[in-house]
C-alpha positions as CSV (number, residue, x, y, z in Angstrom):
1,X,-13.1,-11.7,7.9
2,X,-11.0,-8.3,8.2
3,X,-8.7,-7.5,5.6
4,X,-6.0,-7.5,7.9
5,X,-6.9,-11.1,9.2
6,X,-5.9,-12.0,5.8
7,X,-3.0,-9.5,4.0
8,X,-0.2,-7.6,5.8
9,X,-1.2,-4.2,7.7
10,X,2.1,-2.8,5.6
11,X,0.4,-4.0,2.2
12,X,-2.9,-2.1,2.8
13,X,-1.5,0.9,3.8
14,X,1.3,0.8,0.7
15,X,-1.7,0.3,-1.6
16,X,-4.5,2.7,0.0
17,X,-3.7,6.2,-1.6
18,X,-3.7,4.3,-4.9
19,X,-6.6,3.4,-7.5
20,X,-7.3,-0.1,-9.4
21,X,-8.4,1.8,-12.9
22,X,-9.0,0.2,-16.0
23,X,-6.8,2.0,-19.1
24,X,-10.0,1.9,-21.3
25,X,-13.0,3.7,-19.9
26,X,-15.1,1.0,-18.2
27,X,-18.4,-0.2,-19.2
28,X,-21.0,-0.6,-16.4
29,X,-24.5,0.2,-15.0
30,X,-23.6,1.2,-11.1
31,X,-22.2,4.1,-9.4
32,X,-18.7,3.5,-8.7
33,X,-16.1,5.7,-9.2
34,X,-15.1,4.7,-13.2
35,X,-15.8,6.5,-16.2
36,X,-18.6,5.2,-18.6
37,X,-18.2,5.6,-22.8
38,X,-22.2,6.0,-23.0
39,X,-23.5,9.6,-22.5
40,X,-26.1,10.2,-21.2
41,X,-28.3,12.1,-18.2
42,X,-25.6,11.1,-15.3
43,X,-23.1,12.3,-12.7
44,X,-20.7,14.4,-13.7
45,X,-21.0,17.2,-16.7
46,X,-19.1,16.6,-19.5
47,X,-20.0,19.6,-22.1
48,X,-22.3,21.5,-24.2
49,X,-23.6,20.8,-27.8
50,X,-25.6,22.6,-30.1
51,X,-29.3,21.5,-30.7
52,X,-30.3,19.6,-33.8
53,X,-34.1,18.1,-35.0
54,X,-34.9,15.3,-33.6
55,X,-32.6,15.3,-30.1
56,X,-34.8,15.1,-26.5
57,X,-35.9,18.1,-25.1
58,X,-35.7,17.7,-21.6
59,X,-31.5,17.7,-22.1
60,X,-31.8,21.1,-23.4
61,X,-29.9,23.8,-20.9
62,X,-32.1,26.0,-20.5
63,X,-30.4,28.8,-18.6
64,X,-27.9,28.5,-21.3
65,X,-30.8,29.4,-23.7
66,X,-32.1,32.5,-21.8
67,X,-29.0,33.7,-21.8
68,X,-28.1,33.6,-25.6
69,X,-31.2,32.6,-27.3
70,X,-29.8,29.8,-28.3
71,X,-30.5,25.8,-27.8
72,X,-27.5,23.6,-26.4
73,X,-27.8,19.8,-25.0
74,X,-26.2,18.8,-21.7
75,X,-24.1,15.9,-22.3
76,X,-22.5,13.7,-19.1
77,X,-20.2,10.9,-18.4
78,X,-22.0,8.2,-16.6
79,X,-20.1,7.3,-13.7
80,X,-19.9,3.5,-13.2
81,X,-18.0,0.4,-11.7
82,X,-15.2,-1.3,-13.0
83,X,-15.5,-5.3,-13.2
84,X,-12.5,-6.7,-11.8
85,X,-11.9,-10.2,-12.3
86,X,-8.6,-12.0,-10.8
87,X,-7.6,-15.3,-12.4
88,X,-5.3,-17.5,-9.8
89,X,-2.7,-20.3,-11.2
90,X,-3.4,-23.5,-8.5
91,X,-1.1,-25.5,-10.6
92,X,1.6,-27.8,-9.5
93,X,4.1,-25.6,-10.3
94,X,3.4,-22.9,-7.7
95,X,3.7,-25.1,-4.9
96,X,7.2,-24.3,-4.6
97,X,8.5,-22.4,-1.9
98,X,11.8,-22.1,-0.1
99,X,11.1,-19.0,2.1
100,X,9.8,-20.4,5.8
101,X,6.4,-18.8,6.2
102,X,6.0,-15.8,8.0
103,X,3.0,-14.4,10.1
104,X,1.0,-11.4,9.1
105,X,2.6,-11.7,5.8
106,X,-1.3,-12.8,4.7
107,X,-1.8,-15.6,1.9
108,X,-3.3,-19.3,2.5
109,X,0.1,-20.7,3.7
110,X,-1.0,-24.0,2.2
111,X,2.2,-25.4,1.8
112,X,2.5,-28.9,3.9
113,X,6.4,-28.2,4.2
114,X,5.9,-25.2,6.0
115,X,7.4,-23.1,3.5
116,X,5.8,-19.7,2.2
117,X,5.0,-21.4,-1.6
118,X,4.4,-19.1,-5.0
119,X,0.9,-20.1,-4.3
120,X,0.9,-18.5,-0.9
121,X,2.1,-15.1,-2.5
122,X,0.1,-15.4,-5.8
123,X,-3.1,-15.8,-3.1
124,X,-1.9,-12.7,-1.0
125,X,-0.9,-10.7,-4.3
126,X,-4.9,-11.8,-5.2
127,X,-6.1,-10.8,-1.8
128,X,-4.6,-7.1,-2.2
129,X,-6.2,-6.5,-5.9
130,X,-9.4,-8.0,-5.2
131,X,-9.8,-6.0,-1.5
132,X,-8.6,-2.4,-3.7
133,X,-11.4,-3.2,-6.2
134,X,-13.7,-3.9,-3.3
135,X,-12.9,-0.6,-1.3
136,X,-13.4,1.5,-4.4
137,X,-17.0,-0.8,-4.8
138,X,-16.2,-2.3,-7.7
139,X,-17.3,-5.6,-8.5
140,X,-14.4,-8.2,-8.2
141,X,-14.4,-11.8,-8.7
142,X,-11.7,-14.5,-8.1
143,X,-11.0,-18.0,-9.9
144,X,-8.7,-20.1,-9.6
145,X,-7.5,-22.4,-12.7
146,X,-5.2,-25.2,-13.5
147,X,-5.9,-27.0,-16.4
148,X,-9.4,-25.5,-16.4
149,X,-11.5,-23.1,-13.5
150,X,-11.2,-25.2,-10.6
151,X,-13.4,-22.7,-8.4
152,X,-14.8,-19.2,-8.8
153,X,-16.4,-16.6,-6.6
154,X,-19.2,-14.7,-8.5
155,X,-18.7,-11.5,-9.8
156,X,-20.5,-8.7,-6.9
157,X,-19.3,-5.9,-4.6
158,X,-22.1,-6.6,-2.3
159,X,-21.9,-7.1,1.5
160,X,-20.0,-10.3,2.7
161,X,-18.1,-10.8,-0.5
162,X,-14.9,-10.4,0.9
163,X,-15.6,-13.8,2.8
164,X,-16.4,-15.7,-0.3
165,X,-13.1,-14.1,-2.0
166,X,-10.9,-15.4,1.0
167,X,-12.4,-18.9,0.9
168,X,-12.0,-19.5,-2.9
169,X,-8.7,-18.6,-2.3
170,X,-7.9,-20.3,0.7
171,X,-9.9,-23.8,0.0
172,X,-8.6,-25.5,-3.1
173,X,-5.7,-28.0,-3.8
174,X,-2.4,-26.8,-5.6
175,X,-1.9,-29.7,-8.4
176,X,-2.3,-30.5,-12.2
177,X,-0.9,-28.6,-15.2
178,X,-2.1,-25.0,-16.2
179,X,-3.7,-24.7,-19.0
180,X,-4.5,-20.3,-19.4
181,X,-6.2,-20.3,-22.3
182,X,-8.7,-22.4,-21.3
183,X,-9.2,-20.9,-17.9
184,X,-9.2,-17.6,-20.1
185,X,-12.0,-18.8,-22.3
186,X,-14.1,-20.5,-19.0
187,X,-13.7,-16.6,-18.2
188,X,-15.1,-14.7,-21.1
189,X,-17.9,-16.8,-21.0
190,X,-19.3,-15.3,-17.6
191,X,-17.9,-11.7,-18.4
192,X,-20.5,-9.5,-19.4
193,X,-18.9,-6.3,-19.7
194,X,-15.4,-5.2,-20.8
195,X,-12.9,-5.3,-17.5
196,X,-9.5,-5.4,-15.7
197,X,-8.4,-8.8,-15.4
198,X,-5.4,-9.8,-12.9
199,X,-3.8,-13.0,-14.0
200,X,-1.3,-14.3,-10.8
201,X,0.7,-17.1,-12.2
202,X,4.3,-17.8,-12.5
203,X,3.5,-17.9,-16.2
204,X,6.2,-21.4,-16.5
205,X,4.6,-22.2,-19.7
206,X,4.7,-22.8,-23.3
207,X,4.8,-18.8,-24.4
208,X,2.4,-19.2,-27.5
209,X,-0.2,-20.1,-24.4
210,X,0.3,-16.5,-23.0
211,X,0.2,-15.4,-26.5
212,X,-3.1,-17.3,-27.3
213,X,-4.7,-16.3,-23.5
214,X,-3.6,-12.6,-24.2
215,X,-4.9,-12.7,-28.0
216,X,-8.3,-13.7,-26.7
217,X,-8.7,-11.1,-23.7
218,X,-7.9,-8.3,-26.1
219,X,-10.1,-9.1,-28.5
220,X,-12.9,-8.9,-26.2
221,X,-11.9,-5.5,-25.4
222,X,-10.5,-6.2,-21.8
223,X,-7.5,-4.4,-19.6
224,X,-4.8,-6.9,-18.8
225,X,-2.2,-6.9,-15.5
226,X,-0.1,-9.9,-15.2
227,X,1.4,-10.6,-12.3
228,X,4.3,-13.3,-12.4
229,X,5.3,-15.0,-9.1
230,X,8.9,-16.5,-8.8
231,X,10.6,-17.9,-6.1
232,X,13.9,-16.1,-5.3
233,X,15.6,-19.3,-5.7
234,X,14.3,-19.4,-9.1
235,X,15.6,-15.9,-9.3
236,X,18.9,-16.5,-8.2
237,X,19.6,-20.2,-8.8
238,X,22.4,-20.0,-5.8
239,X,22.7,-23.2,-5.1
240,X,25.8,-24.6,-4.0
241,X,25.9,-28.5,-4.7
242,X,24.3,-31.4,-7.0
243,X,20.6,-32.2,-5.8
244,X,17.5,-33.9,-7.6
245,X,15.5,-31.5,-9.5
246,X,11.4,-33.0,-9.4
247,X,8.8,-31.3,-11.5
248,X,5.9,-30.5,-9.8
249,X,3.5,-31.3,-13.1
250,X,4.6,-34.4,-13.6
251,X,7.9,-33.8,-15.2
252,X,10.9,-36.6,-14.3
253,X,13.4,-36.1,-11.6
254,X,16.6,-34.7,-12.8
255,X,19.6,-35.0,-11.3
256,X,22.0,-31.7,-11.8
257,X,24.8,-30.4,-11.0
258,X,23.7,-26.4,-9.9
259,X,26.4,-24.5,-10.1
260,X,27.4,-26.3,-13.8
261,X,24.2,-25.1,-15.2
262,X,23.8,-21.6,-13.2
263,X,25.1,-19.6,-15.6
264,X,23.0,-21.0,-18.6
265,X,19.7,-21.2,-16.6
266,X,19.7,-17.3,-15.5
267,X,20.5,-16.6,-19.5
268,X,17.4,-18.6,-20.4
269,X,15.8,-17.3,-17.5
270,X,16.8,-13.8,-18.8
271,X,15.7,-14.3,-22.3
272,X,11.9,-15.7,-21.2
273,X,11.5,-12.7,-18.8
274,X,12.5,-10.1,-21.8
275,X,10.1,-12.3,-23.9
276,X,7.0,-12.3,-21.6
277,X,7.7,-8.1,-21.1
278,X,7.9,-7.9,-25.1
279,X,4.6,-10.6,-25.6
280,X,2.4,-7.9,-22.7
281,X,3.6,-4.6,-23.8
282,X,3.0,-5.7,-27.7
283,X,-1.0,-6.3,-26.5
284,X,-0.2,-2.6,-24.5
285,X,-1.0,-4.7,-20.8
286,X,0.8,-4.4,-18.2
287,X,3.5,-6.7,-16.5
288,X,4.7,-7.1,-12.8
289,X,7.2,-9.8,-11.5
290,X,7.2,-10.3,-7.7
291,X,9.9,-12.2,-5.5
292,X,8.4,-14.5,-3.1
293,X,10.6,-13.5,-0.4
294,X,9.5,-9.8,-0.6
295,X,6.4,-8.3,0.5
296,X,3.6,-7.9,-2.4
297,X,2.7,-4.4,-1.4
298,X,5.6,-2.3,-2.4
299,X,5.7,-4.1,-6.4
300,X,1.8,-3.6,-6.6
301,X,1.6,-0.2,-6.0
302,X,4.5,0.4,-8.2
303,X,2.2,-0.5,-10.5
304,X,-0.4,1.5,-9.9
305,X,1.1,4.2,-9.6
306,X,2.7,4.0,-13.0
307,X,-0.7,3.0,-14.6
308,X,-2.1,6.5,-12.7
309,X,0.4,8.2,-14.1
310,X,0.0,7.0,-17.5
311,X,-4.2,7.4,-17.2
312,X,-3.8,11.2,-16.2
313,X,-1.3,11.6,-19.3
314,X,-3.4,10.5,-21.7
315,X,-6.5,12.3,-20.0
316,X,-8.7,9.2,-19.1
């Protein structure tokens, strides 16, 4: 499976110039393209320091010594991979939609109503991360959760993982109630080393669960991107007359009068989106909102290129 069988041609070439970097320097043991804390005999020379007793000999430079009689160590960066693990919300929730799905746009297109669903963009918004971490050979894995892991790829950059990426995300019912810090927990268990991890949800959820999913991941050490997915209807609420409002996680039917409560939904609306951006930057992750009805390529490498930006100020 080509990436362009699966994600739109414009969304690999708006995210191609750009990197998927860690903030912290990455741990690992491969060569990749991501800078290691451990020094050691490696890839790319990091500086000089003076012999003392005790230190290995064969790190001694010794041209440095014929020229000034004096002893100095080569130290290095290790050049590694970054692990890059994507976490997918298969929820109820996100099988809302109202755009009508569109070819080449990429995604699973799930949806039985032929609509373009949040899951359908979280999958394609997925897709694009995982196949960047990929090209760059880093090792990705995908999972998808509800109220627990429902399905997970391994975590590899070998050969052929691209297919097993695109069938985790294309193969698994969109139900039940999400439950993040579990699925965040199911996580940590399997990850070895400190990494990026992409969370895709619409994040419509008790906030002390962010809070408690967030709490965990950066006490472990890991780098954090969230990336919400709203419908634009949820966006906009611009509906014109009364209609039956059915939650998708088992919630009653409502029946409400839109344009009544319009105003007082995009305030509370409001107020949750400032408090998610406050709850991610307090951690010092990083936050992305996507409208359904846009493409995710232009948003995502907005992204990156701010977190490039940000990496070459502070000299990582």
């Amino acid at each position: 499976m080509r990436a362009e069988q699966y994600l739109a041609p414009e969304t690999l070439a708006q995210l191609g110039p750009f990197e998927l970097r860690a903030k912290r320097i990455a741990e690992g043991v491969m060569s990749g393209m991501h800078r290691s804390p451990y020094q050691g005999l490696a890839v790319e020379f990091a500086e000089h320091r003076q012999y003392v007793a005790g230190d290995p000999v064969r790190h001694i430079d010794w041209k440095v010594f014929g020229r000034s009689d004096k002893l100095y160590l080569k130290r290095f960066q290790q050049e590694t991979n970054l692990d890059v693990h994507v976490l997918v919300d298969s929820s109820g929730s996100m099988r809302f939609g109202t755009l009508g799905s569109k070819g080449g746009w990429g995604g699973t297109r799930t949806g039985r109503t032929g609509m373009w669903t949040k899951f359908d963009h979280a999958t394609a918004a997925a897709a694009a991360m995982s196949f960047l971490g990929l090209s760059q050979r880093d090792r990705v894995s995908t999972a998808m959760f509800a109220d627990h892991i429902v399905a997970a790829t391994r975590c590899s950059n070998s050969q052929g993982h691209w297919r097993a990426i695109v069938q985790c995300l294309a193969t698994h019912a969109v139900e039940g109630q999400a439950d993040l810090p579990r699925a965040v927990d199911e996580l940590l268990a399997r990850a070895t080393h400190r990494s990026l991890v992409v969370v895709v949800s619409d994040f419509l959820m008790p906030g002390q669960r962010v809070r408690d999913a967030l709490a965990r991941l950066r006490h472990r050490g890991h780098d954090v991107i969230l990336v919400r997915i709203l419908d634009r209807t949820e966006l906009r609420f611009d509906l014109d007359e009364n209609a039956p409002f059915e939650g998708l996680e088992g919630e009653a039917a409502l029946e409400v009068d839109a344009r009544a409560v319009r105003d007082a939904y995009l305030q509370v609306l409001d107020e949750d989106e400032r408090a998610l951006e406050r709850l991610v930057r307090g951690f010092g992750f990083d936050l992305v909102r996507l409208d359904t009805h846009e493409s995710v390529g232009p948003a995502l490498a907005a992204l990156l290129a701010r977190r490039e930006m940000l990496l070459r100020g502070s000299g990582s």
